[in-house]
N, C-alpha and C positions, 0 to 999 in steps of 0.2 A: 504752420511751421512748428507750433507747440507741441501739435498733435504726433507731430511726424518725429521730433529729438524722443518727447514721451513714449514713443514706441520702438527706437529704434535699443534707448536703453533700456527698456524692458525683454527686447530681445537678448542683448547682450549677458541680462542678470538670468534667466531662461536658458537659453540656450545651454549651459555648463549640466543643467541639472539634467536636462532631458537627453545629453550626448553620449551615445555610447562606441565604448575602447577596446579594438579589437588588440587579445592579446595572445601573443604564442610562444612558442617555446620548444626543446627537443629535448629527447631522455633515454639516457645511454645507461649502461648496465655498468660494473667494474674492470669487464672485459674491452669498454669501448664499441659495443655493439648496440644498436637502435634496440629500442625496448618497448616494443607495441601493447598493446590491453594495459596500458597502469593508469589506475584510477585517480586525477587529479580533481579536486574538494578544494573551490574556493567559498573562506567561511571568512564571516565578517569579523573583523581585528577587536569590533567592541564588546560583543558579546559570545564570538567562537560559532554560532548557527548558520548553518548551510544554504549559500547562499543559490550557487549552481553546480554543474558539475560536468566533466568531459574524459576521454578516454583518448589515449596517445592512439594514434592509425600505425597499419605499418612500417614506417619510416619513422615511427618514434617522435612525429610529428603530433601537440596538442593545440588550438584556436577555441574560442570564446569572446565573445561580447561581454563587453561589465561596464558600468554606468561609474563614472568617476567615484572615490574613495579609497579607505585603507583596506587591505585585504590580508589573511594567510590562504596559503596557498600548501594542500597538503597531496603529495603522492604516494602511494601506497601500493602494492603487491605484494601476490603472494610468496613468502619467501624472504623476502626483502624488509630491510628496513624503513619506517616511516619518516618520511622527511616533509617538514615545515617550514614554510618561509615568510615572511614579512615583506607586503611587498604595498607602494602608494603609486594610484592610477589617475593619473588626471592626462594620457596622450595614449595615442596607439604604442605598444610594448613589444618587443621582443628579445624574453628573458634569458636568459645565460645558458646555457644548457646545463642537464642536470643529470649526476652523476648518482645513480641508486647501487649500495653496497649488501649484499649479501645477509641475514641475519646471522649472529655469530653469538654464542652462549657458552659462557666458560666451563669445566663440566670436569670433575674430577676424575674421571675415565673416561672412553670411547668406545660406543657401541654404534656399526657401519651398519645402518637400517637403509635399503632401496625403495624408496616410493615412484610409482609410475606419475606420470603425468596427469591433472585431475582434467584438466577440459580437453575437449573436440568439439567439432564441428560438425554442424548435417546440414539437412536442406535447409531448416528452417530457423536455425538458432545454435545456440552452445551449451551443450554438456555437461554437466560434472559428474565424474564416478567419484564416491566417497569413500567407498572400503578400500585399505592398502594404497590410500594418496594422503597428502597431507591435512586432505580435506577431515578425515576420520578424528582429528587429534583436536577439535576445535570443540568447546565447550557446552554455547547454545546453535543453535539455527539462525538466530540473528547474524552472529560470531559466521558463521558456515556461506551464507547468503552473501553478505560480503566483500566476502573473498572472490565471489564469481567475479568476471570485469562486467560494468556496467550497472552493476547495484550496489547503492548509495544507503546508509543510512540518515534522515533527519529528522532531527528531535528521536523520536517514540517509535517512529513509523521507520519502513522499510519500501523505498522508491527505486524506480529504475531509472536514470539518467535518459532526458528527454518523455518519458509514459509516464510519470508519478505511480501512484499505489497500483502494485499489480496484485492480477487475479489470482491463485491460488487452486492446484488439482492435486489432490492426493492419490493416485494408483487409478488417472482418469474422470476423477468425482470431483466436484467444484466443493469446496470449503464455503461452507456457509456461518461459521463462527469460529472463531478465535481461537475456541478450548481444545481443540484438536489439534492446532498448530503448537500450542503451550506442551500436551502432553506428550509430542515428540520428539521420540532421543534420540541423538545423532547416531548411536550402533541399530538403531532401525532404519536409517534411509541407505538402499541402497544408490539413487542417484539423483542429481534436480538438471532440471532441464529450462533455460531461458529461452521465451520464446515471444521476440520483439515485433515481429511481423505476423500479428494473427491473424487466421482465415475466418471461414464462417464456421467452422468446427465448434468455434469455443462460446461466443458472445458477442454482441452486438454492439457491445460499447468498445469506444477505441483506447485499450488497456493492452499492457505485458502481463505474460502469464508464465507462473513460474510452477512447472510441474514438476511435484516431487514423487517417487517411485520407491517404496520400501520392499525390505528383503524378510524374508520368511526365516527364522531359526531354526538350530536343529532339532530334530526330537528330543524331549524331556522337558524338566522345569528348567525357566529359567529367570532370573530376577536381578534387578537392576536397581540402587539407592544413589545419590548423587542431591547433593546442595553447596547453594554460595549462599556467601556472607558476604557485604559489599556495604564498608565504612566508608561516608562521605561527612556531607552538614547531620546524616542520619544512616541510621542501620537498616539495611535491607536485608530481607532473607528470602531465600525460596529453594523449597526442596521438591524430591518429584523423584518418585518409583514407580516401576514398570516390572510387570509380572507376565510372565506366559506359558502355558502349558501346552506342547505341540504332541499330540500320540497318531500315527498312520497318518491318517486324510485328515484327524481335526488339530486345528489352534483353536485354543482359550486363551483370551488377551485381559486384559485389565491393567490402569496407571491411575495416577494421582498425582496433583502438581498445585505446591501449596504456595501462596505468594506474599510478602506482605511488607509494605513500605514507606517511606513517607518524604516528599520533599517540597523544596520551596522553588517560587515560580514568581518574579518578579516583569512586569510591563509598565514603561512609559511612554507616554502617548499624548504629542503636542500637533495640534492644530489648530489652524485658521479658518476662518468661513470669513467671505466676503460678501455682503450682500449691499441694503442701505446701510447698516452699521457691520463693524467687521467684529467677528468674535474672536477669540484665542483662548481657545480652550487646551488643558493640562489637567491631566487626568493619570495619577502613580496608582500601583495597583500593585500590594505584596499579599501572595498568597503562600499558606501555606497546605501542604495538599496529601490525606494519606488514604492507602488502600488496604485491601485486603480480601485474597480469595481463593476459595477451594475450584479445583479442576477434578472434572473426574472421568473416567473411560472405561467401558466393556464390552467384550464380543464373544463370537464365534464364529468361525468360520469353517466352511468343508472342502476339499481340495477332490474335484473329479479327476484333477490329473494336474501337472506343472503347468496347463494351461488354460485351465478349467475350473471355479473358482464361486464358492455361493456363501452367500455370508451379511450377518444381522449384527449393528454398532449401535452404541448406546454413547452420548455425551451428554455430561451436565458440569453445569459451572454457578456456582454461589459466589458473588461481591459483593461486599460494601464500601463506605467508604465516607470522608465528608471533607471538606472545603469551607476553610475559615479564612476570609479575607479582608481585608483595610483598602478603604479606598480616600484620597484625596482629590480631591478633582474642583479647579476653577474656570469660571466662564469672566472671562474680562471686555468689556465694549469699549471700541475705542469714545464709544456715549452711551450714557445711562448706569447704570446700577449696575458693580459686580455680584457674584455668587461665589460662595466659598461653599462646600460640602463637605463633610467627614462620615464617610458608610463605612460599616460593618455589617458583614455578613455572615452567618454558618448556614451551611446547606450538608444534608448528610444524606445519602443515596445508598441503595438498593437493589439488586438485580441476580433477576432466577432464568436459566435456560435449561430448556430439556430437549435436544436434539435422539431422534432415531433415523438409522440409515439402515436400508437393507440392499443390498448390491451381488451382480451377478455378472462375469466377465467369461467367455470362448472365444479360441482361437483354435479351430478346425484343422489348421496345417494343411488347409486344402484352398487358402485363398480367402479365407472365410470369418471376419470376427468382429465381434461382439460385446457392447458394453451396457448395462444397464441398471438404475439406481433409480431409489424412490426415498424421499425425506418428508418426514414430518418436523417441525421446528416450532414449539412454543417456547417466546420471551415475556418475562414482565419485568418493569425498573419502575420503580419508586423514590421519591424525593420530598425532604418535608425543611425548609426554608427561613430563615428569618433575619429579616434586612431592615440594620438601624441608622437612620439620618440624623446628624446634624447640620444643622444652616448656619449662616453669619449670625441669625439672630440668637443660637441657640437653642432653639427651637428643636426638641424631638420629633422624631417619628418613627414608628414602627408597621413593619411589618409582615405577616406570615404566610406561605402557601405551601401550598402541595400537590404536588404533579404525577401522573400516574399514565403506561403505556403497556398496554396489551396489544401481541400479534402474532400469528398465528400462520403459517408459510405450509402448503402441501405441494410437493413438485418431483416431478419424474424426469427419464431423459433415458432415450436410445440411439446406441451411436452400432451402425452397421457398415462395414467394408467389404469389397471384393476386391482383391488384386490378382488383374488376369494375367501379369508375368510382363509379356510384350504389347499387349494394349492398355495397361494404366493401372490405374486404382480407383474405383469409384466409392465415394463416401454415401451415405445417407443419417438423416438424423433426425430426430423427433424432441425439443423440449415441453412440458408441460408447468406450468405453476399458478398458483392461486393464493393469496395475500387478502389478509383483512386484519385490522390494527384500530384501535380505537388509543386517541392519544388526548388527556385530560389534564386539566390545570384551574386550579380552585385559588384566590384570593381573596384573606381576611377581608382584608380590605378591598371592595370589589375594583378589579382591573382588567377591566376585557376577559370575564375569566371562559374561559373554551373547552370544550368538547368534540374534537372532529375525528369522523370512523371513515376509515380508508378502505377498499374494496380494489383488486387488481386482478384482473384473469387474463395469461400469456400464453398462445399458445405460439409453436415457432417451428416452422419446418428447414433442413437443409440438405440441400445436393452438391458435392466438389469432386472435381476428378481432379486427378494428377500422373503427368505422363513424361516420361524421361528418356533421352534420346540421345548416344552418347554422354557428350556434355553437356546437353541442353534442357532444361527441367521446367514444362510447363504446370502452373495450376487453376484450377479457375475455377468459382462458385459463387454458388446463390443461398442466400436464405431471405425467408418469406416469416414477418413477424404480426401476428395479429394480436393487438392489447387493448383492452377495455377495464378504463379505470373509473371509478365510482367515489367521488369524496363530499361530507355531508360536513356541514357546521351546526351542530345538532342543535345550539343555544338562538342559533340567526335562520335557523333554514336554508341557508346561504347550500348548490348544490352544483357542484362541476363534473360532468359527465364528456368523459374522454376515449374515443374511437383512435387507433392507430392502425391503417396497413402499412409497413414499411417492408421495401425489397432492396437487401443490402447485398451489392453483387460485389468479388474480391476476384483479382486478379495475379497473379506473381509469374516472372520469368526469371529464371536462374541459369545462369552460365558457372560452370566448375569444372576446372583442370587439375592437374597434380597437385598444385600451391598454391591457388585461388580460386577463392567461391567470389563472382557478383551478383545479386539478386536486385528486380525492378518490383516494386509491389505498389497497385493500385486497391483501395478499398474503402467505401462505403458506412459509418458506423453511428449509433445514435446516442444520442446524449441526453439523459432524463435526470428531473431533480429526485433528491430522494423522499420520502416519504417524513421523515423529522421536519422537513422546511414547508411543505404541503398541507398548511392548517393555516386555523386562523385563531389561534392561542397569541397573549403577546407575555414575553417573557422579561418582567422589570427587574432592571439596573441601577437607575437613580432617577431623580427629578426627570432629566432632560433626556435619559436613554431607556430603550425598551424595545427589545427586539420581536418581530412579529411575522409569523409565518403567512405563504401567498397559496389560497388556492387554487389559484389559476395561471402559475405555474406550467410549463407544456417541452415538448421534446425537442431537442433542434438534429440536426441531419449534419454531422462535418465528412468531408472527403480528405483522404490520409494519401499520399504520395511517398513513397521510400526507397531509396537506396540505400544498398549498403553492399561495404566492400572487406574481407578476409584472405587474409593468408591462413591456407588451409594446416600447412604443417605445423604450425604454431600449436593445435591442440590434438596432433595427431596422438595415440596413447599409447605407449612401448611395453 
């Protein structure tokens, strides 16, 4: 009988925590009209970071699950003003409806400027053109990104509501670093494209991919200067110019994108461990944290025709940076001996890229076309460390390391169509890549100290047709992935040798009318750690933490199921 009250009110103190609150709501415009694609952002009341995030359907209708607490609740649109609410979730909700007003800016004259409509609709996703929409007027690409419905900003990163960190194509070519996406201006994109449902076209993994499409200038020079200043706890700056030279068939390109900043970054962090004795550990954690880095870009390219296109890219990027931080941290037993700790840490880092692209796209106009790129990609980052304790007793300790990661990426990719008109479109496609990385870490003081070299060879084939009939739009394909990974613990011997055939088949049906697209998509996709966490380095924090990589490590296989429903004329573009 004791056992049975003892559980019954453990479920009751339980239960609150783990229950989650379906919440909904509706959103109407100033006109009293449903207000479909607005991005609502529920971010947690204590600290303002993102918690999830949803999009009104077409009836202006938005729903979400959320786990009891305070919340704000923000909508947002393009156009529109941003609106914020306070809201406390401890039952199922159904909030008030909400009335989004127009943005309005007082303006000591009036100049009637038309902008067309930025998104539309296709088979596979949505839209945006950027020149002559409002899209054009937007600062960075973060600022730009956005604004599309369905992408969310949290913290640093850039997510898509329900896919997290999506993949990235420049003009068809996958982004393989950062410094590319830093040095472009928004008067160079001619358009981006979301695309939530990916086939086997793109990648293997189950990611959004957000391809961006830039426009060509006219003949002559041309050059572009542009910086923020951004006063918070600290002074940010970053500038960034862009140069280009277009004569006949050639562009000569070149940018630079300077960056440098500094801010603070505070986590607290309480828990309990239960075991024979129960611990309660507390653990504050003020950092303060700056950077600082050169971006750099150049090319050329040669124009066989407006569709026709060969051309050699150069990026590099220099960072530094370091990281001084305070730690407090207590271990309390409900028996035995507490621990009290006082760490300080400075950790200052380092990092060189040297990216080369050379790429070569046709379109035949006869059914015919053509995509192809090769990369070379060397990184190296450096890190040199030094972590001071103190105990209850008083008690010093120190001390120093330094960490060091070389890797080295060569990869190609052929992507070939046929569209025979009335009988489909057939794809073909060919990736290639090879990865080798040696990742090292040295302790003054010896602590598991590590040296593991990683080895990767992918090769990847795919076939997709797609066939459209009336209203009815079928797709369907295959791709064939063969990977063999190599990873050594140079210090232990220690030696994991990895074979993968994986066949990732994708399926989609689409129905579309005058003013609605539905699409069914089945697909296949694989899920691999990456290569930072695939060692056996252990990386110390204090007495009682120390984080440590696994090399045996392995792939998992998830299956993706999707619907999704649109009202087409919503981004029809006039």
């Amino acid at each position: 009988m004791k056992k049975l009250f003892l559980y019954v009110i453990g479920s009751l103190i339980i239960l609150p925590v783990y229950s989650q609150h379906l919440i909904k709501g509706t959103i109407i415009d100033s006109e009293n009209a449903v207000m479909p694609m607005v991005n609502v952002a529920f971010l947690n009341q204590a600290d303002s970071t993102l918690v999830t995030g949803a999009v009104s359907d077409s009836c202006g209708v938005y729903g979400i699950s959320l786990a009891g607490g305070n919340y704000i609740i923000r909508y947002s649109y393009l156009g529109y003003e941003t609106l914020c609410r306070n809201i406390q979730v401890n039952a199922n909700l159904t909030l008030p409806v909400v009335k989004m007003e127009l943005a309005q800016t007082e303006l000591e004259g009036v100049e009637v400027t038309a902008y067309r409509k930025p998104f539309k609709l296709d088979r596979e996703g949505i839209t945006a053109d950027v020149p002559n929409t409002i899209l054009a007027r937007q600062t960075t690409l973060d600022d730009l990104l956005c604004k599309i419905p369905g992408i969310q900003k949290r913290g640093e990163d850039i997510e898509v509501i329900g896919r997290g960190l999506p993949a990235y194509y420049i003009n068809g070519r996958e982004v393989t670093d950062q410094t590319e996406l830093d040095n472009l201006a928004i008067d160079q994109i001619q358009s981006v494209r979301l695309v939530t449902n990916t086939g086997v076209r793109y990648h293997s993994e189950q990611r959004a991919v957000i391809e961006i499409k830039t426009k060509r200038l006219g003949e002559g020079l041309a050059f572009n200067v542009s910086g923020n200043l951004l006063q918070g706890n600290y002074l940010s700056q970053n500038y960034k110019m862009n140069g280009s030279y277009n004569y006949k068939n050639w562009d000569f390109f070149l940018s630079y994108n300077y960056d440098r900043g500094k801010k603070d970054s505070n986590l607290d962090v309480y828990q309990q461990t239960q075991s024979d004795t129960i611990w309660n550990l507390t653990d504050l954690t003020r950092k303060q944290i700056f950077n600082e880095s050169h971006a750099y870009t150049g090319g050329v390219s040669y124009h066989f025709s407006p569709e026709s296109e060969i051309g050699l890219k150069y990026e590099g990027k220099y960072s530094e940076g370091s990281t001084f931080s305070k730690d407090t941290l207590s271990m309390i037993p409900d028996k035995g001996t507490s621990t009290f700790i006082r760490n300080l840490s400075d950790v200052s880092d380092k990092s060189v890229s040297n990216h080369l692209n050379l790429y070569y796209t046709n379109d035949w106009k006869n059914g015919w076309k053509m995509n192809a790129f090769g990369d070379y990609l060397h990184k190296t980052d450096r890190s040199r460390g030094n972590i001071r304790e103190w105990e209850s007793d008083g008690v010093e300790t120190s001390m120093d390391y330094y960490r060091k990661a070389d890797w080295d990426l060569f990869a190609a990719k052929l992507n070939l169509s046929y569209e025979t008109g009335k009988a489909g479109t057939f794809s073909f496609g060919y990736d290639f890549s090879h990865t080798t990385g040696t990742d090292y870490i040295e302790y003054v003081r010896a602590l598991n100290n590590g040296s593991t070299s990683n080895t990767e060879m992918k090769n990847s084939l795919y076939l997709s047709y797609d066939y459209t009939w009336n209203n009815l739009s079928l797709g369907a394909g295959l791709r064939y992935e063969h990977i063999r990974s190599d990873l050594r613990e140079n210090n232990s011997n220690k030696n994991q040798n990895q074979t993968y055939h994986n066949f990732l088949p994708s399926v989609s049906l689409s129905y579309n009318t005058e003013n609605l697209q539905q699409s069914l998509t089945y697909s296949v996709h694989t899920e691999r750690p990456p290569f930072g966490v695939m060692n056996d380095n252990a990386v110390y924090t204090d007495r009682f933490t120390y984080q440590k990589g696994n090399l045996y490590l392995k792939q998992a296989l998830t299956h993706d199921l999707n619907y999704m429903l649109f009202y087409k004329f919503l981004f029809e573009v006039i």
